[in-house]
C-alpha positions as CSV (number, residue, x, y, z in Angstrom):
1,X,-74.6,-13.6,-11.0
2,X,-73.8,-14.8,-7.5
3,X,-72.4,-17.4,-5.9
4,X,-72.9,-19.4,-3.2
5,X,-72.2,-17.7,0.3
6,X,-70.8,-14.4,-0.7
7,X,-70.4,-11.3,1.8
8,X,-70.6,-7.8,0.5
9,X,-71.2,-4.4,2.2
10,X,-73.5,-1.8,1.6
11,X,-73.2,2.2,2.3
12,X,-75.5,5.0,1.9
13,X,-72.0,7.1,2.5
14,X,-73.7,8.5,5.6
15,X,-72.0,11.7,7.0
16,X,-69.2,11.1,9.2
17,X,-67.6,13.2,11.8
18,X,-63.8,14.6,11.7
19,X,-61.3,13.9,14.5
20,X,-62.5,17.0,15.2
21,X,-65.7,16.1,16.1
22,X,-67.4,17.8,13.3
23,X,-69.4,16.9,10.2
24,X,-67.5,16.2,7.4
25,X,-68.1,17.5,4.1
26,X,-70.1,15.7,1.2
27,X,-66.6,15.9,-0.8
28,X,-64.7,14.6,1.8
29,X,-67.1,11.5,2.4
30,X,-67.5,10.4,-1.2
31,X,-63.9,10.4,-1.0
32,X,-63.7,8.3,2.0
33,X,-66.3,6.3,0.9
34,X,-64.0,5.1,-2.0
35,X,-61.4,4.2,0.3
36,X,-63.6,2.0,1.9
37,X,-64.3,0.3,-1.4
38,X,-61.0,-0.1,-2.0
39,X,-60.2,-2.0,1.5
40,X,-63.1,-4.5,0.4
41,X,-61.8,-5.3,-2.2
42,X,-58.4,-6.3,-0.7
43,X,-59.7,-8.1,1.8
44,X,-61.3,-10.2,-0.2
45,X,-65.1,-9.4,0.0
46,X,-67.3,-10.4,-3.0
47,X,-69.3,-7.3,-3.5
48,X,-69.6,-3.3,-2.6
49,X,-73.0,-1.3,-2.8
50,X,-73.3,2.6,-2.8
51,X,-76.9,3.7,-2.1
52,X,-79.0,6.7,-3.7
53,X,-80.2,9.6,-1.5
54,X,-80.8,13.2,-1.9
55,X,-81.1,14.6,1.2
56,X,-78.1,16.2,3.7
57,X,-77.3,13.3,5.9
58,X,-76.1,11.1,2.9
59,X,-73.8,12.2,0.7
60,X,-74.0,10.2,-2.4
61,X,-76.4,11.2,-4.8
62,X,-74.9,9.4,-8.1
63,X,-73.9,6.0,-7.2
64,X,-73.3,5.4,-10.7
65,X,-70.4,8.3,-10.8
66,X,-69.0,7.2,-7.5
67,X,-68.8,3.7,-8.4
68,X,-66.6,4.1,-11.9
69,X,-63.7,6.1,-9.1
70,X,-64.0,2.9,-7.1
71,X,-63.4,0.5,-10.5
72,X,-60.7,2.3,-11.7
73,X,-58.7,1.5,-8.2
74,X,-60.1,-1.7,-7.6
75,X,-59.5,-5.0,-9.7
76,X,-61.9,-7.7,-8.2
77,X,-64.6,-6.8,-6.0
78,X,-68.1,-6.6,-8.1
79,X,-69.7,-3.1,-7.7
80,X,-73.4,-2.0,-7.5
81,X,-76.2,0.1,-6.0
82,X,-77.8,-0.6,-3.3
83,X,-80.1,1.0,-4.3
84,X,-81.0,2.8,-7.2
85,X,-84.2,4.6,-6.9
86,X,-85.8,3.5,-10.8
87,X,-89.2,5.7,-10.1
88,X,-87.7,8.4,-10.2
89,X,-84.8,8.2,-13.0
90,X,-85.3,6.9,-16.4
91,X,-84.8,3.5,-17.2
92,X,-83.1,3.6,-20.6
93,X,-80.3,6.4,-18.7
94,X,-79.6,3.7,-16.0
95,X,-79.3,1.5,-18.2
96,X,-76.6,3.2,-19.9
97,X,-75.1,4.3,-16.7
98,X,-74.8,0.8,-15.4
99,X,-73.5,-0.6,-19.0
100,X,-70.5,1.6,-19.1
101,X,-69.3,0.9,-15.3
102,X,-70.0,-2.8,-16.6
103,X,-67.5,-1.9,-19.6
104,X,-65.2,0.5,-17.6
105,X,-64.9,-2.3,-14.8
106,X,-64.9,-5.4,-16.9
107,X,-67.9,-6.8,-16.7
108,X,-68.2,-6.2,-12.6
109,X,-71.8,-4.0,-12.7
110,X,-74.8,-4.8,-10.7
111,X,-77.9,-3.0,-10.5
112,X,-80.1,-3.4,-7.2
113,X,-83.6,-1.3,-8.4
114,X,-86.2,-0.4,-6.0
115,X,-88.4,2.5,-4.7
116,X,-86.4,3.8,-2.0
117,X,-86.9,4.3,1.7
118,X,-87.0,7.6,0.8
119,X,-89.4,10.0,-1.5
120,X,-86.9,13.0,-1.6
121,X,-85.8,12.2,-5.3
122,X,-89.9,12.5,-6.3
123,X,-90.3,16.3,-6.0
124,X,-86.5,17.1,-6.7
125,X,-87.0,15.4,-10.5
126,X,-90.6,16.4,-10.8
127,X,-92.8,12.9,-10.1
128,X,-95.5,12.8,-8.1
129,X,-96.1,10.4,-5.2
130,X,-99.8,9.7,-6.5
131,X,-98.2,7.7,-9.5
132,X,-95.4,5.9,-6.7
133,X,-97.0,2.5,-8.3
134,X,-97.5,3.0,-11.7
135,X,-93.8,4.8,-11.6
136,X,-91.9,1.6,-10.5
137,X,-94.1,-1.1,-12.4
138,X,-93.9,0.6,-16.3
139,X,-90.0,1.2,-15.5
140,X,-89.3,-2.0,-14.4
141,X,-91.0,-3.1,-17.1
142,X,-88.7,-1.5,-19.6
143,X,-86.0,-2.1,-17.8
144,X,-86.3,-6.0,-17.9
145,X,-86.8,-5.3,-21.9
146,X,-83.3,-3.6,-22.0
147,X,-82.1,-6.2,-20.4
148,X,-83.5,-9.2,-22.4
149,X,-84.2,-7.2,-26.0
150,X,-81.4,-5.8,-28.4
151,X,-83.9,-3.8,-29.9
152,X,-86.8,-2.5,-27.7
153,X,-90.5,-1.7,-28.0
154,X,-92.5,-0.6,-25.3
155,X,-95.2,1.5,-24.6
156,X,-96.4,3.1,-21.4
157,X,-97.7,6.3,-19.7
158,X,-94.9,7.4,-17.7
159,X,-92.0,8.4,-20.9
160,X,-92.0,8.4,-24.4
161,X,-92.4,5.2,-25.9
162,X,-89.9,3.4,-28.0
163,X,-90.2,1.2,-31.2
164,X,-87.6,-1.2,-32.0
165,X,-85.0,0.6,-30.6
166,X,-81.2,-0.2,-30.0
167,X,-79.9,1.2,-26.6
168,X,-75.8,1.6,-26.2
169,X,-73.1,0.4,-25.2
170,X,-74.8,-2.8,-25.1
171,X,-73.5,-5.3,-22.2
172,X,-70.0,-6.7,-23.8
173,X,-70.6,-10.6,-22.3
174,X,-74.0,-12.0,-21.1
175,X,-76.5,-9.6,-19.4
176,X,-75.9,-7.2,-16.6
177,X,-76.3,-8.4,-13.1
178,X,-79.6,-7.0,-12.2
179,X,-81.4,-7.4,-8.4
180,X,-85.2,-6.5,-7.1
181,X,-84.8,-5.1,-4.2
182,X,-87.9,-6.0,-1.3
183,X,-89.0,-4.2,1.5
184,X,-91.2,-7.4,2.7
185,X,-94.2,-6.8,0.4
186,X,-96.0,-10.2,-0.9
187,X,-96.7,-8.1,-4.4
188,X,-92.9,-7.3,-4.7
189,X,-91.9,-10.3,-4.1
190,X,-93.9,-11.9,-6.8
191,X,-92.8,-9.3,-9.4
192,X,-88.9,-10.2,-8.8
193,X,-90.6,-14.1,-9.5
194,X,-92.3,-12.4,-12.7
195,X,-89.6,-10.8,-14.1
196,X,-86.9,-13.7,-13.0
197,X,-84.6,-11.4,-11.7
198,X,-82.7,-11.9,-8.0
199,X,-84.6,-10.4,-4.9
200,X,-82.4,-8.7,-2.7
201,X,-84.0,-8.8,1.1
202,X,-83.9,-5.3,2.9
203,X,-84.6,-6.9,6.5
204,X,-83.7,-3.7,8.2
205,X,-85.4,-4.6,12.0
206,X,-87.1,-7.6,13.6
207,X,-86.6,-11.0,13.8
208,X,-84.9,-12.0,10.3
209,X,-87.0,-15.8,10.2
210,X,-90.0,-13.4,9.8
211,X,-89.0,-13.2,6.1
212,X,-88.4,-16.8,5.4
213,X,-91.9,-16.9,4.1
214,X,-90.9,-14.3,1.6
215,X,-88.2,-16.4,0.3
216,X,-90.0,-19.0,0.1
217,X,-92.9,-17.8,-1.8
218,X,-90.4,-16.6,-4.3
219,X,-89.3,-20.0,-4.8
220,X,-92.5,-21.5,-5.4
221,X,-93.6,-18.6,-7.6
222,X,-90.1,-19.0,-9.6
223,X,-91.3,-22.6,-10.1
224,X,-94.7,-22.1,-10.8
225,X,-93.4,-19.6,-13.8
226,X,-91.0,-22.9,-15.2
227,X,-88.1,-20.3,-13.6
228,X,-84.9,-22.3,-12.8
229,X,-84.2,-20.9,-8.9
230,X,-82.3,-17.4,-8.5
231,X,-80.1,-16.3,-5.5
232,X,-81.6,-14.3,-2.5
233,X,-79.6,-11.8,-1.1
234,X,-80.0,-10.2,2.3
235,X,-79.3,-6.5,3.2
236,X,-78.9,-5.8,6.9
237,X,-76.8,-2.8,9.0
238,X,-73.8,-4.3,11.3
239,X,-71.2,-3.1,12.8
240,X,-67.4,-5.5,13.7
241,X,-65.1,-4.6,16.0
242,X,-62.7,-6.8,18.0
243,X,-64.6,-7.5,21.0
244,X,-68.8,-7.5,21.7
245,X,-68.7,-4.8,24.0
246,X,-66.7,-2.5,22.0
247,X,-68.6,-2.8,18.8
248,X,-72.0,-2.5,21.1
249,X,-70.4,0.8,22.5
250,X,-69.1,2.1,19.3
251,X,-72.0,1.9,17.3
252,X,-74.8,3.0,19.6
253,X,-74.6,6.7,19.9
254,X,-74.1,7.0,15.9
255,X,-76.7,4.5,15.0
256,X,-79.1,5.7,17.5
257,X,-78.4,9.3,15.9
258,X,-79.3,8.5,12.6
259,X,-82.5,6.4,13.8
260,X,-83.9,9.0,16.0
261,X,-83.6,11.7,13.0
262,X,-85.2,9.5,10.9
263,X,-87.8,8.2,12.9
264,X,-88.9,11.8,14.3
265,X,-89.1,12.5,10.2
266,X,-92.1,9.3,10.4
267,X,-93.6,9.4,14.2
268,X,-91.7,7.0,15.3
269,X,-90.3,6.9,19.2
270,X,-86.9,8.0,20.5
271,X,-85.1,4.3,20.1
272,X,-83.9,3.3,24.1
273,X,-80.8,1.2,24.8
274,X,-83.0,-1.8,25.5
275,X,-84.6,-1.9,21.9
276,X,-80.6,-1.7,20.8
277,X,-79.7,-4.9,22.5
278,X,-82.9,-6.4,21.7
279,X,-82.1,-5.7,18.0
280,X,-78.9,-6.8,18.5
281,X,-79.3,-10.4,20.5
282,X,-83.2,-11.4,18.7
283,X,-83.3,-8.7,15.2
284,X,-81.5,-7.4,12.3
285,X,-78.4,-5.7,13.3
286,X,-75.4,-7.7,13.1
287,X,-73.1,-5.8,16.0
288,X,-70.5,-7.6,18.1
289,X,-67.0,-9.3,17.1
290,X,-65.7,-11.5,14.5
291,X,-67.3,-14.7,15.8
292,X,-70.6,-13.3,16.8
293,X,-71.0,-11.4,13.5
294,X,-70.0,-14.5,11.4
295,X,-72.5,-16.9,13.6
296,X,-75.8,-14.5,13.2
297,X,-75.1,-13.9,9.7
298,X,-74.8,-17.8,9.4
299,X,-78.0,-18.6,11.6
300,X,-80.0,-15.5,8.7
301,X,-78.3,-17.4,5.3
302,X,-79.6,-20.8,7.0
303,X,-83.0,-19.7,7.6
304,X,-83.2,-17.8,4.4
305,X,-81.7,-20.0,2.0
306,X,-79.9,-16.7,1.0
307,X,-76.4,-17.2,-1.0
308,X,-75.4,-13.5,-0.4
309,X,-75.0,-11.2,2.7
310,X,-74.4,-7.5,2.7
311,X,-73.7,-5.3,5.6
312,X,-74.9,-2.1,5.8
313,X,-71.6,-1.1,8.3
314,X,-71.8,2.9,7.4
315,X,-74.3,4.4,10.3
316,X,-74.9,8.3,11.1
317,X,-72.2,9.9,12.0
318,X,-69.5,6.9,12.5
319,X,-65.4,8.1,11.8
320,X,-64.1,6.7,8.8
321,X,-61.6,5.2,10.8
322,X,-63.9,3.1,12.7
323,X,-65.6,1.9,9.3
324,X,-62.3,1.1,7.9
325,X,-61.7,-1.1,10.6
326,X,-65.3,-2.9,10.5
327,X,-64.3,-3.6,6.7
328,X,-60.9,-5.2,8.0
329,X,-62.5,-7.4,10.7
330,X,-65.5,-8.6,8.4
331,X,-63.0,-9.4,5.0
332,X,-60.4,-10.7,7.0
333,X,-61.8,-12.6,9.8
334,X,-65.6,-12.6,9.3
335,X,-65.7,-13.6,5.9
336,X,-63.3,-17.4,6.7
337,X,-65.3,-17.6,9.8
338,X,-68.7,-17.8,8.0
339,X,-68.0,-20.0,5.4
340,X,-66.5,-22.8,7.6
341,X,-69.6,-22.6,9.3
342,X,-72.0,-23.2,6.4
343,X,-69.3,-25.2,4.6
């Protein structure tokens, strides 16, 4: 499990444009998107996350297919979802999934579960949003038996049942690395304490101390259940580049892109240029240069208490090449610059 003060990054493999000025294909990002992984890891970042969508504006559907191409070219870097949608898959298949990039990678596999920002996957594999509750609670349930039982029974309404049955290839050493994911919800907060698992923050807008109240009921509720304490991870979108302005410039059109498409999806307001910098000097996106990047990401693990941050750098439309460069400036100069200031 984690460490103390680890970075990692985070992409939903958005879809980038061409030199061109066009839209890349899915291929073409999934391919670029393991590139990216691959620069991590040299740079010396502690962990990579691929997200889960099903929709035209992300092209990775199948983290758990993309991530085994990344293993086989990397040799350090841990690798994991980020996140992977358990209501609507089956528990004992992820499971699997995750337990063979565990063996193929030796033994660097982490899970991140969670419901998703998004409810595409719901009608695509045939669940219904009216059971979006009981879904995620009896899955997570069995999951966490997986993951603690060699042989599992369980019993719920939502699959078959299983009596005292054996599940392979089993983890090779200890258990596999396993997260809750939160969207700031009291309730799933107190499940990650229930279950003893790592709660991975999604603080995705607003002020970031807002959620110090989270982690700290998680703490208390983790004691209260005779739980030894468990990291807290944070998951918030950035953007490096090698001066303020530049990276302020770069991202904005992309990022307010892919917001405005998604908010006119939910009602929300065309996002102005003020609200940007607002975001930028008081909320959650981490967008400037080395230094700045490495002091508000310090300032969030302070508050927090959390012992791993990942960036979410991929946003809309963004080149490759400007993503490949964010990974360079946060390994290589982000990464030393935060630790000496929390060392």
């Amino acid at each position: 499990m984690a460490n103390a003060l680890e970075l990692g990054l985070d992409t939903f493999g958005d879809v980038t444009k061409g030199a061109d000025g066009k839209l890349l294909s899915h291929a073409q990002v999934i391919r670029d998107v393991i590139d990216e992984a691959v620069l991590a890891d040299e740079v010396g970042l502690e962990f990579f996350g691929v997200g889960e969508h099903h929709r035209a504006d992300f092209a990775i559907s199948a983290p758990d297919v993309v991530l085994p191409a990344i293993a086989g070219r990397t040799s350090r870097i841990r690798l994991g979802s980020a996140v992977t949608v358990l209501s609507s898959d089956d528990p004992v298949r992820v499971f699997q999934r995750f337990s063979t990039l565990d063996a193929a990678s030796k033994g660097r596999a982490e899970v991140i579960l969670g419901r998703g920002s998004f409810t595409e996957s719901f009608p695509l594999f045939g669940y219904k949003l009216t059971d979006y509750e009981k879904l995620f609670t009896e899955k997570l349930d069995l999951f966490v038996k997986l993951l603690r039982d060699d042989a599992v029974t369980w019993r719920g309404e939502t699959r078959a049942a299983l009596t005292n049955q054996n599940v392979f290839p089993p983890i090779e050493r200890g258990t596999l690395a396993t997260w809750i994911g939160v969207g700031g919800s009291p309730e799933s907060v107190l499940r990650a304490a229930h279950y003893g698992l790592p709660m991975m923050l999604a603080i995705i807008g607003g002020d970031p101390t807002r959620f110090k109240p989270y982690a700290e009921l998680y703490l208390n509720a983790l004691g209260e259940l005779g739980k030894p304490a468990l990291p807290i991870g944070v998951h918030s979108p950035g953007y490096v580049a090698d001066t303020d302005e530049q990276a302020r410039e770069e991202f904005w059109a992309d990022y307010k892109r892919m917001r405005d498409q998604i908010g006119a999806e939910r009602g929300w307001v065309p996002m102005q240029r003020s609200e940007y910098e607002h975001e930028i000097a008081n909320g959650s996106l981490y967008v400037g240069s080395p230094e700045t990047v490495a002091r508000k990401i310090a300032a969030t693990v302070k508050v927090i208490g959390a012992s791993r941050f990942d960036l979410k750098y991929s946003a809309g439309a963004l080149s490759h090449g400007k993503l490949m460069r964010c990974i360079e400036l946060y390994g290589s100069r982000v990464a030393p610059m935060f630790r000496d200031l929390l060392a």
